[in-house]
C-alpha positions as CSV (number, residue, x, y, z in Angstrom):
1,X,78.5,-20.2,142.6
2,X,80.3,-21.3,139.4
3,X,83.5,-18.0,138.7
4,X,84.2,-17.4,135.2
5,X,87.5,-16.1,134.4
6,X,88.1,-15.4,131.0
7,X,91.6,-14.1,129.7
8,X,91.6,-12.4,126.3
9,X,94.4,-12.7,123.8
10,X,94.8,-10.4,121.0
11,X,97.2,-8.2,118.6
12,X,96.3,-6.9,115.4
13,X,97.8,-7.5,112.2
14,X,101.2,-6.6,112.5
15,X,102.8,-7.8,109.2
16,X,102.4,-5.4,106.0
17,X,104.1,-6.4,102.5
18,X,105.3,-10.0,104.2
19,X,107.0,-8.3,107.2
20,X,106.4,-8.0,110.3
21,X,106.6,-4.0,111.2
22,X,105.8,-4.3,115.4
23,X,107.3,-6.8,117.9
24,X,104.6,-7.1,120.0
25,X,103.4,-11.1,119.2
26,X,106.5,-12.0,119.6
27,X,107.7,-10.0,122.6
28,X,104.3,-10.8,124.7
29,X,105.0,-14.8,123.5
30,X,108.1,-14.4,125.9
31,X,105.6,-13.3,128.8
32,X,101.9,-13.3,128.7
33,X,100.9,-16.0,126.3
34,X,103.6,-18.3,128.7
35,X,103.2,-17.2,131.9
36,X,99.8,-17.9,131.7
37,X,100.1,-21.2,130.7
38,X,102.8,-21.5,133.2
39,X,100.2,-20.6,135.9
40,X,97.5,-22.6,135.4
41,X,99.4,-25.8,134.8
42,X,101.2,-25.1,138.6
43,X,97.0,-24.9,139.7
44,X,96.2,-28.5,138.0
45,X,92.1,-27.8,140.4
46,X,91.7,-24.5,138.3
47,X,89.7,-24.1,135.2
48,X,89.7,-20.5,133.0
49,X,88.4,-19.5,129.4
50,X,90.8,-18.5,127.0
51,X,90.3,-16.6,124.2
52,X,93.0,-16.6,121.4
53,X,91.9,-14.6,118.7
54,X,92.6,-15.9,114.8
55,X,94.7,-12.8,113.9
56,X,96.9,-13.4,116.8
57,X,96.9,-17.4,116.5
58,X,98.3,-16.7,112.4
59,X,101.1,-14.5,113.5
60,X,102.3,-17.2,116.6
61,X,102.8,-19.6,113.4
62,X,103.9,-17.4,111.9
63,X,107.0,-16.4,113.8
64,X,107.6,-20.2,114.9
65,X,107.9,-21.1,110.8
66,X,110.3,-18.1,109.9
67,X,112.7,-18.9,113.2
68,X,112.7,-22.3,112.0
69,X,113.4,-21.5,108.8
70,X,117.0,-19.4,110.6
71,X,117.6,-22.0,112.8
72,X,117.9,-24.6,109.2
73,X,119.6,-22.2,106.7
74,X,119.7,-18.8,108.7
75,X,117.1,-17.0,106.5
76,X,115.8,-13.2,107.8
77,X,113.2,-13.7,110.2
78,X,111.6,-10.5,108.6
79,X,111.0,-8.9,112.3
80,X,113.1,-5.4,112.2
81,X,114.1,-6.3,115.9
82,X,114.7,-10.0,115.8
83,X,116.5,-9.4,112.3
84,X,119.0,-6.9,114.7
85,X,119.1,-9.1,117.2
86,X,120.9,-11.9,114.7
87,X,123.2,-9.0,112.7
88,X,123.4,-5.7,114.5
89,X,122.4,-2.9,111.8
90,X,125.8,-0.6,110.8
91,X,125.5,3.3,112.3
92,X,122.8,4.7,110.4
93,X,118.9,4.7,110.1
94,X,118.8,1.1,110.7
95,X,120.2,1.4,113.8
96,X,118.7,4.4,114.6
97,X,115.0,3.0,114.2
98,X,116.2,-0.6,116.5
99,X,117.4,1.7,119.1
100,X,114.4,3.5,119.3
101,X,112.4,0.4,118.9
102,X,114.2,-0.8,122.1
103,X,112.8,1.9,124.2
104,X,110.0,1.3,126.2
105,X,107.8,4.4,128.4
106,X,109.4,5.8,130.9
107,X,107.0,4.4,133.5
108,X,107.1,1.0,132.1
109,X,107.9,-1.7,135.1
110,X,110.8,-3.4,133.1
111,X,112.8,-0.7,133.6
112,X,113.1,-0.5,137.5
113,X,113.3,-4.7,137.3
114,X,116.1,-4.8,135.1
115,X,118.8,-2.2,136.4
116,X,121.7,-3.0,133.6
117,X,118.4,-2.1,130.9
118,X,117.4,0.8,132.6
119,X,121.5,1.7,132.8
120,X,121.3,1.2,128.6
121,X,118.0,3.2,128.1
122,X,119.4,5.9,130.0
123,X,122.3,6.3,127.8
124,X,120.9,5.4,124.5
125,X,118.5,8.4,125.6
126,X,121.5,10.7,125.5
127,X,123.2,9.6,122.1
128,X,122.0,9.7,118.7
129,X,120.7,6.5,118.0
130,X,122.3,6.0,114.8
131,X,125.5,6.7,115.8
132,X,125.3,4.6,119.3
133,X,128.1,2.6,120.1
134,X,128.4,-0.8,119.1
135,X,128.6,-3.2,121.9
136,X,126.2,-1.0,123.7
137,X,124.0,-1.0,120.5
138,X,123.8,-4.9,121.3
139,X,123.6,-5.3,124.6
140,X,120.5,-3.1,124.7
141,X,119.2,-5.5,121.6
142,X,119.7,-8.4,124.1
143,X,118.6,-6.8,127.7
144,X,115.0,-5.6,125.5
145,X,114.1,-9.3,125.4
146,X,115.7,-10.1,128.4
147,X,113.7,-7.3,130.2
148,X,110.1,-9.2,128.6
149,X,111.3,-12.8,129.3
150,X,108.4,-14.2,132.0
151,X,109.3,-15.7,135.3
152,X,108.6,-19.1,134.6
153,X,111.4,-18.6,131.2
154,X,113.7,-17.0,133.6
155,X,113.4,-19.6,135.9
156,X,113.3,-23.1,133.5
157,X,115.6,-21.8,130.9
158,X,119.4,-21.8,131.6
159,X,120.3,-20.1,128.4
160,X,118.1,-17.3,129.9
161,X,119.9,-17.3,133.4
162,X,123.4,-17.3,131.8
163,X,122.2,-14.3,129.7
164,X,121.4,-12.8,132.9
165,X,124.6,-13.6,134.6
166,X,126.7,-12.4,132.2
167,X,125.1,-8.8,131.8
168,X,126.8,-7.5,129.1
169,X,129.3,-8.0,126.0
170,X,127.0,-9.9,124.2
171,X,128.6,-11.5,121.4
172,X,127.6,-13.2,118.4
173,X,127.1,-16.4,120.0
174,X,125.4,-14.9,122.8
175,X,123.1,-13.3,120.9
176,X,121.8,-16.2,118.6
177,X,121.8,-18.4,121.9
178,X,118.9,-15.7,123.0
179,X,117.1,-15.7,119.1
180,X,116.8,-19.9,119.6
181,X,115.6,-19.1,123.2
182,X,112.7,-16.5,121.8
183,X,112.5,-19.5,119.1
184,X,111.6,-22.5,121.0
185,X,109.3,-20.0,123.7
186,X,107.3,-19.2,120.7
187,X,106.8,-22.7,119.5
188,X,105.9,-23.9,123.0
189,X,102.8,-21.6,122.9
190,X,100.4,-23.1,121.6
191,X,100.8,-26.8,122.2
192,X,100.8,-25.5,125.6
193,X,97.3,-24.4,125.7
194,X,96.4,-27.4,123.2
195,X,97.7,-29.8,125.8
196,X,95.9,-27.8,128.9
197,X,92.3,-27.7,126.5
198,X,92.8,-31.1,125.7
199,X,93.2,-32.0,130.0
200,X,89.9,-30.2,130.3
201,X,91.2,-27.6,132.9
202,X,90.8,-24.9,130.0
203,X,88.3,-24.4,127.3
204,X,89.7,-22.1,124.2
205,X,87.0,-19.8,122.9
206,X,87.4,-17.3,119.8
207,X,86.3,-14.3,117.8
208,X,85.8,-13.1,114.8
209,X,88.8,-13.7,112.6
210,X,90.7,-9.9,112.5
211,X,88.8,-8.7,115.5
212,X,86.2,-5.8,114.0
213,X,83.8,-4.6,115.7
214,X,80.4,-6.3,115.2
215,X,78.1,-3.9,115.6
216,X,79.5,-1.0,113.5
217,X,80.4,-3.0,111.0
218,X,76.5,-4.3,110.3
219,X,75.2,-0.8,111.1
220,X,77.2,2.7,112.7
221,X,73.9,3.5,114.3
222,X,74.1,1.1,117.0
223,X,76.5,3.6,118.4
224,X,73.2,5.9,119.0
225,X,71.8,3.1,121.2
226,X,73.6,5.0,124.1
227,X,74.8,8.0,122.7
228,X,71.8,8.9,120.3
229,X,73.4,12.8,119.6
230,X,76.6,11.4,118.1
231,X,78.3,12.2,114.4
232,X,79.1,9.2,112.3
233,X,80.4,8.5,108.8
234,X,77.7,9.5,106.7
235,X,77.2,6.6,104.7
236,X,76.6,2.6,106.5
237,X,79.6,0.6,106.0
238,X,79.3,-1.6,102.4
239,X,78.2,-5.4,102.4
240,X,78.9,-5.0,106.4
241,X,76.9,-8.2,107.0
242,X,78.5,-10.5,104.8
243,X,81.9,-9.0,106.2
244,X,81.2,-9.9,109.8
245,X,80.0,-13.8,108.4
246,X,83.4,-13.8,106.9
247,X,85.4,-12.9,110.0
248,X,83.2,-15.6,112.1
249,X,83.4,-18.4,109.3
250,X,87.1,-17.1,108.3
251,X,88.1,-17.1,111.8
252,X,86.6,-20.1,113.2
253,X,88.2,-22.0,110.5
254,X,91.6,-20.7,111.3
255,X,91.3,-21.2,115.5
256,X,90.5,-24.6,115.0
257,X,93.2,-25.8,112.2
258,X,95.9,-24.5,114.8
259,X,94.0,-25.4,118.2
260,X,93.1,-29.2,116.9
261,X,89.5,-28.6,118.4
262,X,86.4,-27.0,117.7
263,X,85.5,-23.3,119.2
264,X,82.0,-23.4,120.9
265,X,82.1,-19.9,122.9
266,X,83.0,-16.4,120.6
267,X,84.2,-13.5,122.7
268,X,82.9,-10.4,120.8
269,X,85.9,-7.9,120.2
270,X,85.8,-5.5,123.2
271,X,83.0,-7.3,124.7
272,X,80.9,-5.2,122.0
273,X,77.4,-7.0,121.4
274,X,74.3,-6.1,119.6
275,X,70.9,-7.6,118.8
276,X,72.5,-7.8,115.1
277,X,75.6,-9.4,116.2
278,X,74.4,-11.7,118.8
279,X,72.2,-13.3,115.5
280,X,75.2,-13.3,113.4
281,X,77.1,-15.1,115.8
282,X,74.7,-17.8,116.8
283,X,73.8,-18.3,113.3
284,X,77.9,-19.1,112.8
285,X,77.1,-21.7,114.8
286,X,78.7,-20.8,118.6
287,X,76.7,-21.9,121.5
288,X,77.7,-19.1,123.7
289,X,78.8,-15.6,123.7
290,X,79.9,-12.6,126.8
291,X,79.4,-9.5,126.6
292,X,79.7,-6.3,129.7
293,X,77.5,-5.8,132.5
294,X,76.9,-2.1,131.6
295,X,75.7,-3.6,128.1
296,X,73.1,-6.0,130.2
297,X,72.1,-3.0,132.4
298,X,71.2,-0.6,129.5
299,X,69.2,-3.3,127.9
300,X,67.1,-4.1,131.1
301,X,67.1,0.0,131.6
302,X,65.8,0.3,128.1
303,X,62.9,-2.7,128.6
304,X,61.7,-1.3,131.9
305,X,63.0,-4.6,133.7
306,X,63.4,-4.6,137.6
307,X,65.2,-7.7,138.0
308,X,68.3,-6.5,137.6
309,X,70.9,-9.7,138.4
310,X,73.2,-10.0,136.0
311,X,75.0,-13.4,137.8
312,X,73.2,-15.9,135.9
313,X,73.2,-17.0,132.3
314,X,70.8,-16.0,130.1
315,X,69.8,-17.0,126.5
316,X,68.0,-15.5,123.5
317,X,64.9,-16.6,122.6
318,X,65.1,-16.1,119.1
319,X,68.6,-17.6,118.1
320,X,68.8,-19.9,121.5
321,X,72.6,-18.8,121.7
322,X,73.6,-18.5,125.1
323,X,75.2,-15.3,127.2
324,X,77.0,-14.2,130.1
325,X,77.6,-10.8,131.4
326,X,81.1,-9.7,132.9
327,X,81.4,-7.8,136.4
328,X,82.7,-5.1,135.7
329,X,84.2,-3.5,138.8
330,X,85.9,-7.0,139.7
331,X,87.5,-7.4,135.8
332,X,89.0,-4.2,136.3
333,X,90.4,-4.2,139.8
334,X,92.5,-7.3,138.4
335,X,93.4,-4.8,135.0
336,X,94.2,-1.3,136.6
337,X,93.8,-1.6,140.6
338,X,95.4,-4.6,142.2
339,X,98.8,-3.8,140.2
340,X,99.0,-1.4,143.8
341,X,98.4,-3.3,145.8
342,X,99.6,-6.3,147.9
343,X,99.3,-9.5,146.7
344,X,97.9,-11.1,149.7
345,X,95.7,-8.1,150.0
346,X,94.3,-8.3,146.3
347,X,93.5,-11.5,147.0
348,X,91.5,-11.2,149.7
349,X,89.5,-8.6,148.7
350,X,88.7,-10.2,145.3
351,X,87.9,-13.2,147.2
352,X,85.4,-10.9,149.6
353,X,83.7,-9.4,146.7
354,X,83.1,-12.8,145.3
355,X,81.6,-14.6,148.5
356,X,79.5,-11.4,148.9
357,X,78.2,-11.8,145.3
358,X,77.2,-15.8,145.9
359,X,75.6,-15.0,149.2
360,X,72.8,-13.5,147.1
361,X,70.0,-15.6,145.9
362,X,69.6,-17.6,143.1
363,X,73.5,-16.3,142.2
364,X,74.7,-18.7,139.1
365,X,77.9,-17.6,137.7
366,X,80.5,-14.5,138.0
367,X,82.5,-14.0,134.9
368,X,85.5,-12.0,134.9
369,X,86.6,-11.4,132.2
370,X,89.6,-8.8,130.4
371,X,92.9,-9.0,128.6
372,X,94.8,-11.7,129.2
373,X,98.3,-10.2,128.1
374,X,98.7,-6.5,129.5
375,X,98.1,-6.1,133.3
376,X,100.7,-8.4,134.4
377,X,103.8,-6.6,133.4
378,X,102.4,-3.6,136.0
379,X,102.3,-5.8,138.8
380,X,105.7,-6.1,140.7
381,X,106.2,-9.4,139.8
382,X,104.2,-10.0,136.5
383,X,101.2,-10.9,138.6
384,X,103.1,-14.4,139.6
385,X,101.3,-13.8,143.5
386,X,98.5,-12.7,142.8
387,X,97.8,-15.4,140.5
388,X,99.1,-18.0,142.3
389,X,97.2,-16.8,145.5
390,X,93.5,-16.4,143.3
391,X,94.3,-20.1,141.4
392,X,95.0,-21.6,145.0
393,X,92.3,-19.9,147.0
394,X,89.5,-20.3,144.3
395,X,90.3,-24.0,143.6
396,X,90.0,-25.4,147.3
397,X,86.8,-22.9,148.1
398,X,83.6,-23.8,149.5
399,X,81.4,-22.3,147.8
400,X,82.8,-20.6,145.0
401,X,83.9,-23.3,142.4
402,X,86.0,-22.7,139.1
403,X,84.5,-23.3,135.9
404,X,84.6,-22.9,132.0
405,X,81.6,-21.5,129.7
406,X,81.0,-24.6,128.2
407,X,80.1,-26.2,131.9
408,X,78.2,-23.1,132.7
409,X,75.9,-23.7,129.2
410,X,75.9,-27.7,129.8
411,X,74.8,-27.2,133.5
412,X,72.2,-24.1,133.0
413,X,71.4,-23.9,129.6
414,X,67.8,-25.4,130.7
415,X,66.7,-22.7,133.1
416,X,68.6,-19.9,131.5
417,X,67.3,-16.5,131.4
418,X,65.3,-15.3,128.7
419,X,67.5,-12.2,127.4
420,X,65.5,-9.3,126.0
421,X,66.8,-7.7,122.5
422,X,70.0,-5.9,123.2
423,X,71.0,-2.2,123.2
424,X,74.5,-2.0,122.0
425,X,77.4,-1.5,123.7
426,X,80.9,-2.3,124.7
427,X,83.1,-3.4,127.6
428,X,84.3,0.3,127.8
429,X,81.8,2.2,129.8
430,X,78.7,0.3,127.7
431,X,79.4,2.5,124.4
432,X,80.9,2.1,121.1
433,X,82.9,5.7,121.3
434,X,85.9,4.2,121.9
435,X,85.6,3.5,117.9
436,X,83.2,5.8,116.6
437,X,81.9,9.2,116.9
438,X,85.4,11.6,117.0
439,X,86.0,13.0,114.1
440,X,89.4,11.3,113.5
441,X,87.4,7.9,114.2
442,X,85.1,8.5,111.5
443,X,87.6,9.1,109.4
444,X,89.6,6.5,109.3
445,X,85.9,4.5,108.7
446,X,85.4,6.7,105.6
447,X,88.6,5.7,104.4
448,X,88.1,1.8,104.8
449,X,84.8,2.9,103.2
450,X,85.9,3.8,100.4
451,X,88.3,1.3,100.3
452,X,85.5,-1.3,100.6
453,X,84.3,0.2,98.1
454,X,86.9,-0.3,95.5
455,X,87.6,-4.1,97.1
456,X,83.7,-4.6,95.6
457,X,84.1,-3.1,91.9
458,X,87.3,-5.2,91.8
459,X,85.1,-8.1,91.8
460,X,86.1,-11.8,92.4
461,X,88.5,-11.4,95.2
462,X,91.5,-14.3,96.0
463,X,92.0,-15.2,99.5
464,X,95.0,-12.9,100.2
465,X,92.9,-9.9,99.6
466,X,89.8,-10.9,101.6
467,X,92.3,-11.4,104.3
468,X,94.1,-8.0,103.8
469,X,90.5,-6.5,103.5
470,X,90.1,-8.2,107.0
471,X,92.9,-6.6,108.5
472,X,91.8,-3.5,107.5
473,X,88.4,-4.0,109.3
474,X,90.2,-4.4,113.1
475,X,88.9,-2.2,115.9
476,X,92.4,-1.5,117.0
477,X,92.5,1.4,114.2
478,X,89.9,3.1,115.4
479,X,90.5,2.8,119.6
480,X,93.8,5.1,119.0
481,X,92.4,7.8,117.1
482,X,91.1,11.0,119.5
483,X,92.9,12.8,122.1
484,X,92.6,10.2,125.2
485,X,95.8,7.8,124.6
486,X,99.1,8.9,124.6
487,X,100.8,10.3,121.0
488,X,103.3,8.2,120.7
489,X,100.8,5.3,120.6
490,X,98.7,6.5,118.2
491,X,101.4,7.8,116.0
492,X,102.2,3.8,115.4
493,X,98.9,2.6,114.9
494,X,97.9,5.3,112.8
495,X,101.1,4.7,110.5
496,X,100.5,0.9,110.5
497,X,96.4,1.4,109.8
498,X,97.5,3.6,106.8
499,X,99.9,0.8,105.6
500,X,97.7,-1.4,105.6
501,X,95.1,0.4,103.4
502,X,97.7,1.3,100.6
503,X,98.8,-2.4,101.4
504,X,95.0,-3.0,100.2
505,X,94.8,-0.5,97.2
506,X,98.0,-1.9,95.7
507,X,96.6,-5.3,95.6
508,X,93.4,-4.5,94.6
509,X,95.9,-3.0,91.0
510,X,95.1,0.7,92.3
511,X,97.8,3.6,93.8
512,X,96.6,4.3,97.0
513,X,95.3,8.0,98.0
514,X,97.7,10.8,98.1
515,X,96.0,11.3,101.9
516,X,97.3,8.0,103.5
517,X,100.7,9.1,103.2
518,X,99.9,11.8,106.1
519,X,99.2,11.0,109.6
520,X,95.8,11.8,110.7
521,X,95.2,10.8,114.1
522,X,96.2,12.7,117.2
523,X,96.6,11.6,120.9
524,X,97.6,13.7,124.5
525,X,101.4,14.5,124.4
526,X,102.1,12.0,127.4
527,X,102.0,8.8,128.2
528,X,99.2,8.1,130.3
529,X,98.4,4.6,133.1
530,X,98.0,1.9,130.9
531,X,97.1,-2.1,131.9
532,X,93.8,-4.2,131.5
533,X,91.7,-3.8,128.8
534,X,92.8,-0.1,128.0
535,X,96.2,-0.9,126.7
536,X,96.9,-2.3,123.1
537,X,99.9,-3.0,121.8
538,X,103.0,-2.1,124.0
């Protein structure tokens, strides 16, 4: 049996007014987006999917042209916490706002690793920040990206071990010697994946170009496919059709100027399909797309359809696009369970599961399939065992065998299964209610409503303010409104969501609404487990 694994990279749009306003591309460049290079070229018999999306592969450049552009003639870098990092901020707000930026959650992992960070959090906690002492002020500057450099950095860098070593009184020097270690990390990133796409061992899929979510933006009443009693915004969203064909061609274009090779497979943002979408993206040309299990059972639910295997691929009669259907329960014991658990023992078990799942009949393909970036920082040591243990067992097995989408379509594609119209859902428990449906969801929809709205009588629109428009479309905005992640989170993204609509108004030659100077999303006073394909962000 052929085993999928599909790791999903994604942040939103970070930068507002030609700045970037979060760290987190940047910050998971130094882990995630390496480290997972790392581990698949130390497992050269191993094959994965990897999905960069657009948005995230524009910022990468991003960051690798403005620390360039330091390194020749020592220009801002126009990240708050990178800009501190070069030339500590006087006692004041400045300050104030880097200290607090350097705080992660009290639970976070990188605090219990890194004692001489934990040591600074704890005092920084007890000061007011803009006051904070200023050798401590910097050595808390330095130990935050110390604290997020991967393993394999650590290990292959000696500019990063030195940093290390030294622990504290981070001068001038020392400090710049870390910015042109977070400089060259971030250039390294994506010639790394290019190199391991162009050996064959992984294939790079895509999405649409700001991830939105497909089906609400073609029609909000998808959402009633499994919850048919929910509230939505009262009106459908404007011209959404033509805005998810923009994403896909707008995207796709993007991916494969950075990547140097065409996308065949498009991973739907959140794993959320529809009948709609699944046309829209075969007609943008993709040969294969994924979507949840609990999306598959619905639809064979809904049709009355007894055969209920989903480890095969199927294919749509209509459009001939090809699909595959995650497991569920095994894509999210690698996001939330097996950070608890032994290595060796996670291993196993995963490796159980799987042989039980090819001992069935006619068993094709298992894809697992979730975020490619978050669960690794709750695992004791960034996931480095587990992985290394699940690269090594999978590639030398007997009967399971390692493979990418593209062999899975080139190899099946013939006998695929037909695939009956789809009821719409998402990788989150098979709904779209993660983005729709609380009244602080359908809120922020009315407001890019009406901002979609103006964005039309504008008329002829430039690049730049499709692409801000398409910022404005990303599911991340509407995952954090409601009362189930923690308020600190959403008091972020609902700032940066409301900067980017004003950001949107004033370019469109209009002041934006007196109401998106207010927060208006809420979230549980605490922060709450976070990993896999429930955290965003941080």
């Amino acid at each position: 049996m052929r085993v999928v694994l599909l790791w999903h990279m994604h942040q939103p749009e970070y930068r507002v007014d030609g700045r970037f306003v979060r760290p987190w591309v940047y910050l998971h460049a130094l882990s995630g987006y390496s480290d997972m290079a790392a581990r698949l070229e130390e497992s050269p018999a191993m094959r994965a999917v990897v999905n960069f999306t657009p948005v995230l592969v524009d910022q990468l450049e991003d960051y690798d042209r403005r620390l360039q552009r330091w390194r020749q003639d020592g220009a801002p870098v126009g990240d708050p916490l990178l800009d501190a990092l070069i030339e500590p901020p006087a006692a004041g707000p400045a300050r104030a706002c880097a200290v607090r930026a350097c705080l992660p959650a009290p639970a976070s992992p990188r605090l219990s690793r890194h004692p001489r960070y934990r040591a600074l959090v704890e005092s920084a906690s007890g000061h007011d920040p803009a006051t904070w002492p200023d050798a401590d002020f910097a050595d808390l500057l330095v130990w935050l990206h110390l604290a997020w450099l991967g393993d394999p950095v650590r290990r292959r860098d000696a500019r990063a071990a030195g940093l290390v070593e030294r622990g504290a009184g981070f001068d001038r020097e020392a400090r710049h010697s870390l910015v042109g270690l977070v400089a060259d990390t971030v250039a390294r990133v994506l010639p790394r994946w290019r190199s391991l796409a162009g050996s064959g061992r992984v294939e790079l899929s895509t999405s649409p170009c700001y991830h939105p979510l497909a089906p609400l933006l073609l029609d909000f009443g998808s959402a009633r496919d499994r919850a048919p009693a929910v509230a939505l915004p009262p009106v459908p969203y404007p011209g959404g059709a033509e805005r998810l064909r923009w994403q896909l061609r707008e995207g796709r274009g993007c991916f494969e100027a950075a990547l140097g090779g065409p996308a065949t497979g498009c991973w739907p943002p959140e794993a959320a399909l529809s009948q709609a979408a699944l046309r829209e993206i075969a007609a943008a040309g993709f040969s294969w797309t994924a979507s949840s299990r609990s999306v598959l059972d619905a639809t064979l639910d809904h049709h009355g359809i007894a055969d209920r295997d989903p480890y095969r691929l199927f294919r749509d009669p209509q459009s001939g696009l090809c699909c595959a259907f995650r497991d569920d329960g095994l894509s999210d014991r690698i996001g939330f369970e097996y950070q608890h658990w032994q290595p060796a023992d996670a291993v196993a078990d995963f490796l159980r599961n799987l042989e039980a799942i090819a001992a069935g009949p006619g068993r094709e393909l298992a894809l697992i399939a979730l975020d490619g970036e978050n669960p690794w920082e709750y695992f004791g040591d960034d996931g480095a065992a587990f992985l290394a243990g699940l690269y090594g067992a999978l590639s030398g097995h007997a009967r399971l065998r390692p493979a990418t989408m593209q062999d899975c379509v080139r190899e099946l594609r013939a006998t695929a299964t037909p695939l009956p119209p789809l009821r719409a859902g998402s990788w989150v428990h098979g709904e779209l209610l993660t983005w729709v449906g609380h009244p602080e969801k359908n809120r922020a929809w009315e407001w890019l409503i009406e901002a979609k709205r103006r964005f039309d009588a504008h008329g002829a629109a430039d690049a730049a303010l499709e692409r801000q428009l398409g910022a404005c479309e990303g599911s991340d905005w509407f995952w954090w409104p409601g009362v189930h992640n923690p308020s600190a989170s959403v008091a972020q993204f609902d700032e940066l969501y409301r900067l980017h609509l004003a950001a949107l108004y004033r370019a469109l030659g209009a002041p934006p609404p007196e109401a998106l100077s207010r927060p208006f999303a809420t979230g549980v006073g605490h922060e709450v487990a976070a990993g896999g394909t429930m955290q965003r962000g941080a």
